[in-house]
C-alpha positions in Angstrom: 21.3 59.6 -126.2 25.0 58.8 -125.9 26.8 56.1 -128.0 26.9 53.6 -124.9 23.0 54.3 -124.2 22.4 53.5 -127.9 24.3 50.3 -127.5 22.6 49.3 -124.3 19.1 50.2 -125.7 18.0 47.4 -128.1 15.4 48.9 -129.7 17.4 51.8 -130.9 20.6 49.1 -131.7 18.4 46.2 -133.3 15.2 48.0 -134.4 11.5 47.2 -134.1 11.1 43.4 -133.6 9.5 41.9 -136.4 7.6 39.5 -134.2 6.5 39.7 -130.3 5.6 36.9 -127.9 3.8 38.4 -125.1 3.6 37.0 -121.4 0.2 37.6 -121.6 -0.3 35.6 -124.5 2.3 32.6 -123.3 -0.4 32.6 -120.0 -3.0 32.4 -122.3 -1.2 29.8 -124.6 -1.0 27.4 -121.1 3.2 27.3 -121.8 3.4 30.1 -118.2 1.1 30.2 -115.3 -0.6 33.6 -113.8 0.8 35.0 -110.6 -0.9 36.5 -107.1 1.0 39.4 -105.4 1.3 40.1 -101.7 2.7 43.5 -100.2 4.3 43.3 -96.8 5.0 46.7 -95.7 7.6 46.9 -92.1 7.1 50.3 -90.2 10.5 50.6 -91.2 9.7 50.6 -94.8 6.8 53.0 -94.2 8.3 55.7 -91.9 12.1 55.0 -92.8 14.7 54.9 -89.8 16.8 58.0 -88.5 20.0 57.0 -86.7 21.1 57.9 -83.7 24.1 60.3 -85.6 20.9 62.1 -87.7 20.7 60.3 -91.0 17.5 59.3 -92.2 17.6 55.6 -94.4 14.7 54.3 -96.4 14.0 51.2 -98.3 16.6 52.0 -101.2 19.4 52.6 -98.1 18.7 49.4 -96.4 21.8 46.9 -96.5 23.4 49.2 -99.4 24.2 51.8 -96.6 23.6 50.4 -93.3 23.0 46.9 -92.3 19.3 46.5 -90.6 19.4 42.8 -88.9 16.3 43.4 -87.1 14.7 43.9 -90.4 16.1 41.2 -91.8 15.0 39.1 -88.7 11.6 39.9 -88.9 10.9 39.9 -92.5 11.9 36.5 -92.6 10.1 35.6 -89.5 7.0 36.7 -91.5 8.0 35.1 -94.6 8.3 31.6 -92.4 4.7 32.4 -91.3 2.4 33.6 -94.2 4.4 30.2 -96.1 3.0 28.2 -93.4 -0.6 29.7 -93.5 -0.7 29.2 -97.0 1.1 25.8 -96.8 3.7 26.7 -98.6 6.9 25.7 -96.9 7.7 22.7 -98.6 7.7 24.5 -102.0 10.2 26.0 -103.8 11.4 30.1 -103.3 13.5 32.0 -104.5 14.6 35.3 -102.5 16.0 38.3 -104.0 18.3 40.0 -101.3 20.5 43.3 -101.8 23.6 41.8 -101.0 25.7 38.5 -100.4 25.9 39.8 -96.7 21.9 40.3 -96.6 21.4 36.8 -98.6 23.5 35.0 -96.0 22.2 36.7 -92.9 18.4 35.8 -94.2 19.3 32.2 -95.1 20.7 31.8 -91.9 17.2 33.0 -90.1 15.2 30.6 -92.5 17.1 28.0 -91.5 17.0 28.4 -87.8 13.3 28.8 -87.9 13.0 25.7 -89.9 15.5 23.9 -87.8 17.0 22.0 -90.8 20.9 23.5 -91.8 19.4 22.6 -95.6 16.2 23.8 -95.7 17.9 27.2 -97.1 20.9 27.9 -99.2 22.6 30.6 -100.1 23.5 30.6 -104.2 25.8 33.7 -104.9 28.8 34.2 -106.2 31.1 34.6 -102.9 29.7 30.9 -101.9 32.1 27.7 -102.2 29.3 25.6 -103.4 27.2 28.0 -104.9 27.0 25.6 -107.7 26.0 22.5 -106.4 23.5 24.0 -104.3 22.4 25.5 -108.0 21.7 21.9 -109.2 20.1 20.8 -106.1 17.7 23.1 -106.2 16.6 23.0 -110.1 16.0 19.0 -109.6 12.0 18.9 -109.6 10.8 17.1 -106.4 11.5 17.1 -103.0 15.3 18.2 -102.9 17.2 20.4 -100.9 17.4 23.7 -100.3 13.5 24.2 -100.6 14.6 28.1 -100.9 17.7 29.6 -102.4 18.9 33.0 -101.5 19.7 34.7 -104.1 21.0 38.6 -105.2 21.4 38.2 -108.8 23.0 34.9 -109.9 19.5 32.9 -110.6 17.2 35.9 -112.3 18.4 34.9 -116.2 19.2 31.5 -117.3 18.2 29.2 -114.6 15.0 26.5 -114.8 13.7 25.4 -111.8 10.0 25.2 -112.9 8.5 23.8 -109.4 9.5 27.3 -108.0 6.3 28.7 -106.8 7.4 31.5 -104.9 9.6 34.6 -105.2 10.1 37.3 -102.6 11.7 40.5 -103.0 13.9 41.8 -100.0 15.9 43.9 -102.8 14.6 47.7 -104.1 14.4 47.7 -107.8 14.8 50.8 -110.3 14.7 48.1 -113.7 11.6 46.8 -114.7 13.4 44.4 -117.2 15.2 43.6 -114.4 12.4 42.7 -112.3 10.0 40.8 -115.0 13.1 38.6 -115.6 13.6 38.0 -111.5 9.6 37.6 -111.6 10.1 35.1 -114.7 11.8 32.0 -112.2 8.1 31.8 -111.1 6.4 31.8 -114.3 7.0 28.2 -115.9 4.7 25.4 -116.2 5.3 22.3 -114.0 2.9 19.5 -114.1 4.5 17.2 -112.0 3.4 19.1 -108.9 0.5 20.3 -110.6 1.5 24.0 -111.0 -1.2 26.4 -111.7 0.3 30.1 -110.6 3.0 31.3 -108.2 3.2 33.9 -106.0 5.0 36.9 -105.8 5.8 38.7 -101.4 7.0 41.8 -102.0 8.5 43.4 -99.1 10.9 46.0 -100.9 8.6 47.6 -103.0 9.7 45.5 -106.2 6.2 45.5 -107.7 5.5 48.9 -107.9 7.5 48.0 -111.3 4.6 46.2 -112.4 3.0 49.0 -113.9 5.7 49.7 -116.2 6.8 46.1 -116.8 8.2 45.9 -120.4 5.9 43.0 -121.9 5.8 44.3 -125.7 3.9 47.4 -125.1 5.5 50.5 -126.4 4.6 52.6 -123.9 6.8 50.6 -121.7 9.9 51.3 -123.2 13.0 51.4 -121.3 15.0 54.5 -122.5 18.6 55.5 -121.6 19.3 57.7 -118.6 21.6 60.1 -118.3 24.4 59.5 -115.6 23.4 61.2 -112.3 26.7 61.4 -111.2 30.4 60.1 -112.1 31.3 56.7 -110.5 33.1 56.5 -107.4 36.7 55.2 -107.5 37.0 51.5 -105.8 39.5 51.1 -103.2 41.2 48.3 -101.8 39.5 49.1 -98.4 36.0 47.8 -98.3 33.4 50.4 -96.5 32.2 49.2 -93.3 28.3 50.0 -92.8 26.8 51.1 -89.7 24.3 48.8 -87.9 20.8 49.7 -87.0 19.9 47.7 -84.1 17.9 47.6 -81.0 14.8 48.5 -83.2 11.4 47.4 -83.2 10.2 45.8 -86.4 6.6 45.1 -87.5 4.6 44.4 -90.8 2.7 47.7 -90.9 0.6 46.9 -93.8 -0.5 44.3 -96.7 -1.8 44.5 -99.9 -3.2 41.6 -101.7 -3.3 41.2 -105.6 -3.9 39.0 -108.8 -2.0 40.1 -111.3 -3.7 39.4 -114.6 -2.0 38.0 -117.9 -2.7 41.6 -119.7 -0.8 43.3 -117.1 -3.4 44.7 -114.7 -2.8 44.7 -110.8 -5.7 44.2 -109.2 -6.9 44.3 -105.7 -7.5 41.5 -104.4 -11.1 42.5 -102.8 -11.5 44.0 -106.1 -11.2 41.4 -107.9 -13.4 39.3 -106.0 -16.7 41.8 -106.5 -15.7 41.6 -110.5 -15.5 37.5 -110.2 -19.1 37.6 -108.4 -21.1 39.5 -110.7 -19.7 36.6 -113.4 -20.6 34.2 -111.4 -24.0 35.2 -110.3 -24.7 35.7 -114.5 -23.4 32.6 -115.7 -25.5 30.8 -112.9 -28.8 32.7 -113.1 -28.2 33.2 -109.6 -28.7 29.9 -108.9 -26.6 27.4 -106.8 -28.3 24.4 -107.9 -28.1 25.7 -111.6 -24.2 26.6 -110.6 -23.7 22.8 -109.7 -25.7 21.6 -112.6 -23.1 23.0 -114.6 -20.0 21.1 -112.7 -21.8 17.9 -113.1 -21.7 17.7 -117.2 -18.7 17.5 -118.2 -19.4 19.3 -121.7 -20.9 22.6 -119.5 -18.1 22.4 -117.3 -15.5 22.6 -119.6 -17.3 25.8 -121.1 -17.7 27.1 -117.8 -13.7 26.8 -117.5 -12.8 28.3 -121.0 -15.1 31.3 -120.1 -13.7 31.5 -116.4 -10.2 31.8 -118.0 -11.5 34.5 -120.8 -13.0 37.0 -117.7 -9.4 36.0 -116.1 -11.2 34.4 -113.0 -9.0 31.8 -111.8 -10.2 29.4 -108.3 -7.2 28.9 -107.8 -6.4 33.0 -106.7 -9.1 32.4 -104.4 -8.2 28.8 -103.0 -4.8 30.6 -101.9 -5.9 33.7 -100.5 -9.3 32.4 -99.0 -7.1 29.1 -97.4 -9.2 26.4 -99.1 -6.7 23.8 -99.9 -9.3 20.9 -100.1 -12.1 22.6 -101.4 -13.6 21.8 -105.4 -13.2 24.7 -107.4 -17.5 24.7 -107.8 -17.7 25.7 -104.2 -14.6 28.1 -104.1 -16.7 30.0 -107.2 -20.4 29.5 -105.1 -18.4 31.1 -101.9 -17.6 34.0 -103.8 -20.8 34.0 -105.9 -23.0 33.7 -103.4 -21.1 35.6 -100.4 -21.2 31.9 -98.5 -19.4 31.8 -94.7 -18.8 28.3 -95.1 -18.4 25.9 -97.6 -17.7 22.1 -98.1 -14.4 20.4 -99.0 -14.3 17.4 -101.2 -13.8 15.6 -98.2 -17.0 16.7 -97.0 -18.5 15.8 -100.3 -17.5 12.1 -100.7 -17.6 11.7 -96.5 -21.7 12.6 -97.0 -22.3 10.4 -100.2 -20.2 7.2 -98.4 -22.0 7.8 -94.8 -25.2 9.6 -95.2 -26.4 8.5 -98.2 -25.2 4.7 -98.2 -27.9 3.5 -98.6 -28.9 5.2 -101.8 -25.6 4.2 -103.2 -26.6 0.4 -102.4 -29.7 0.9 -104.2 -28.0 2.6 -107.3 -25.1 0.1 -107.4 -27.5 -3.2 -107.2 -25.4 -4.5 -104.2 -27.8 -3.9 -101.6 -29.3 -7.6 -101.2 -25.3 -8.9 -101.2 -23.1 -9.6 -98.8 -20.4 -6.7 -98.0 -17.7 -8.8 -98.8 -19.1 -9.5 -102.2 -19.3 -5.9 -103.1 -16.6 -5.2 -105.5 -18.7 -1.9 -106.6 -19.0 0.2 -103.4 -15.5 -1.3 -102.7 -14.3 0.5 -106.2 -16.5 3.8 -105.4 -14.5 3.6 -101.9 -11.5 3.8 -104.2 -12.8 6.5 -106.4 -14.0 8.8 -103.9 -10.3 8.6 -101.9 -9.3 9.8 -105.4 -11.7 12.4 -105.7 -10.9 13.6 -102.1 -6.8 14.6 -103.4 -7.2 15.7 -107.0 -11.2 16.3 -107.8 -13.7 15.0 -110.4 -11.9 15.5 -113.6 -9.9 12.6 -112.8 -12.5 10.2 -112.2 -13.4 10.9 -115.8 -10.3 9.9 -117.3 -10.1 6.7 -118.1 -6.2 6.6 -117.7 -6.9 6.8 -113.7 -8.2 3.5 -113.3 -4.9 2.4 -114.0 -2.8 4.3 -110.9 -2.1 1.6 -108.1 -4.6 1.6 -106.1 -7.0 0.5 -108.1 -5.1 -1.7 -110.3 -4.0 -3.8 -107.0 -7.4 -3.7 -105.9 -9.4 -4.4 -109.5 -6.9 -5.4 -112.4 -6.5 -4.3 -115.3 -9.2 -1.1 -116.8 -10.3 -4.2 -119.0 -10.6 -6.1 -115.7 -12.7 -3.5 -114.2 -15.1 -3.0 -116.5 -16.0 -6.5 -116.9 -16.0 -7.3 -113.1 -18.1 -4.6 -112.8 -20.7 -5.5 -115.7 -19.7 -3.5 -118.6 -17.8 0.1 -119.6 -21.5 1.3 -120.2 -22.8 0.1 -116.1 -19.6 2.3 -114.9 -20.2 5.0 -117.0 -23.5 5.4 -115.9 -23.2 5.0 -112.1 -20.5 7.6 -112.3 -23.1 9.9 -113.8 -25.6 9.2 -111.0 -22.8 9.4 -108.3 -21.6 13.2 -109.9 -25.4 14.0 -109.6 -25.7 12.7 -106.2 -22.1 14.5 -105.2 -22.5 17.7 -106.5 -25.8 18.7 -104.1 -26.2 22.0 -102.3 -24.3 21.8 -98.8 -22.8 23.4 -96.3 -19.5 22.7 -94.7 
């Protein structure tokens, strides 16, 4: 190993570190947020392209050696449409591209398909306002650009924790390289409720995954050898040839969750792992699956041990489209191999409509006239709440003071007494969760 290897390599300039923070364990700790993968293979990428002069390009040529706007074109006409199936447009990427001529020519695209001149900004070093755009898009909320285009200047120092995207247009030969690109993805952010990102890949970025440096020794990144002596710069820059004219189509995807100990796994894999949990801690039973969602003790324990077998709803809201659905009947679709299943909406729509009358009975308001009844007028309320954010809220006392029901009911201290008691609401919530949480389909 040369002198300048040695200095690049810190292990062999600092030593062993005396103490290692995993990502696995910051996942674990709740301070970073597990990830799903998605291949996106172009024909081009699979079969490389031969020009019309004989040379043959592949993925490491594109835009470093000839330009490939057709590519470019359709990659980011498939980027525009998976975010959309997914409903992910209006959250925060971050694309890596090979070049600030690629970066621009994507950002461009995105923002024609989008037809908004903000919805995508380029942030590299050739641009004016490179820097403003940088401090637009690390505000958390709804500002603008919604995706920054990127080669470099954003993969080390930059916090813009409501990312929940990143996509890699850009081969990659570093793994360090690519965990710290992959790290803009990876922070917590509770104000939009951030559970995991996702990773499109359409470079072949994540093959690095299996070699990611994350305190394992056998991942090691050791010095290499020059392959060749650099080239001389020159005042003239190189002009690249142009591929054009060429048909362009995604040839092939792979789905993954990638797991907080490093493993890649298929996504269909994963899903026969998930059931055979499922089906165990359940006794094969839907009604005894349910049973446990209703306690709030059981459920909690169903969580903790959901997280230990790395089995996240979430993974499978995403890749299974279930935006609206409760995580109990995401984990009874893929228990129990279910075509269709309810959404909350479904949920609180049967307890309000169908089973009205039942809800008269259990609230005492039956006899009354509707205008008088302030309890099915509050479970109105609650259920609207369930519908957008599930029961765990409706269990937290702290709710009862968001808007709605404070314009609606007064204060908590209010509530409970115009309702007959903390103790009344308390139980009535249990018989509502017990009446909610019945076998259904969608």
């Amino acid at each position: 190993m040369t002198n300048e290897e040695k200095r690049r390599d810190t292990y062999e300039y600092f030593g062993e570190p005396v103490y290692t923070y995993s990502l696995k364990q910051a996942i674990e700790d709740g301070f970073l947020v597990p990830y799903l993968l998605e291949e996106r293979i172009t024909n081009l990428d699979e079969e490389g392209y031969t020009s019309a002069d004989g040379k043959h390009y592949t993925t490491a040529n594109f835009e470093r050696d000839i330009r490939m706007p057709d590519r470019t074109k359709a990659i980011a006409e498939d980027l525009w449409s998976i975010l959309g199936k997914y409903g992910l447009r209006d959250e925060k990427s971050i694309i890596f591209c090979v070049d600030d001529t690629h970066a621009a020519f994507m950002a461009a695209e995105l923002r024609r398909l989008a037809g908004d001149n903000d919805y995508a900004g380029r942030i590299t070093r050739s641009e004016r306002n490179s820097h403003q755009l940088e401090r637009n898009f690390a505000i958390v909320g709804p500002s603008k650009p919604r995706i920054a285009v990127t080669v470099d200047l954003l993969t080390t120092g930059f916090d813009a924790p409501d990312v929940k995207n990143i996509v890699f247009v850009r081969p990659l030969k570093s793994a360090i390289l690519y965990k710290q690109m992959k790290g803009r993805g990876t922070r917590l952010c509770d104000d939009i409720n951030k559970r995991y990102f996702t990773i499109f890949d359409y470079s072949g970025a994540s093959l690095l995954e299996d070699t990611e440096f994350d305190g394992h020794p056998a991942n090691k990144q050791k010095g290499t050898q020059p392959k060749a002596k650099p080239r001389k710069k020159t005042d003239e820059p190189t002009v690249k040839p142009v591929g054009e004219g060429i048909s362009v189509i995604i040839s092939d995807t792979n789905r993954y969750v990638c797991l907080a100990d490093g493993r890649k796994i298929p996504f269909e894999e994963y899903t026969e792992q998930s059931r055979e949990f499922i089906l165990d801690v359940s006794t094969k039973s839907i009604d005894e699956l349910l049973a446990i969602w209703i306690d709030k003790n059981s459920r909690k324990e169903l969580r903790e041990e959901l997280r230990d077998h790395d089995i996240y709803p979430s993974a499978f809201r995403h890749y299974l489209d279930l935006p609206k659905t409760d995580d109990v009947d995401i984990l009874a679709k893929i228990g129990f191999n279910l075509v269709r299943v309810p959404s909350r909406d479904d949920r609180a729509t049967r307890l309000l409509v169908e089973d009205e009358l039942w809800l008269l009975n259990q609230l005492g308001e039956k006899a009354i006239s509707p205008d008088d009844r302030i309890k099915l007028r509050f479970w109105d309320t609650a259920l609207d709440h369930y519908r957008l954010f599930g029961i765990d809220d409706l269990e937290q006392a702290r709710t009862y003071s968001a808007p709605q029901f404070v314009e609606q009911f007064g204060s908590f201290q209010t509530l409970t007494s115009r309702y007959g008691g903390p103790q009344l609401l308390k139980n009535d919530l249990e018989a509502v969760k017990r009446h909610l949480y019945i076998p259904m389909t969608a």
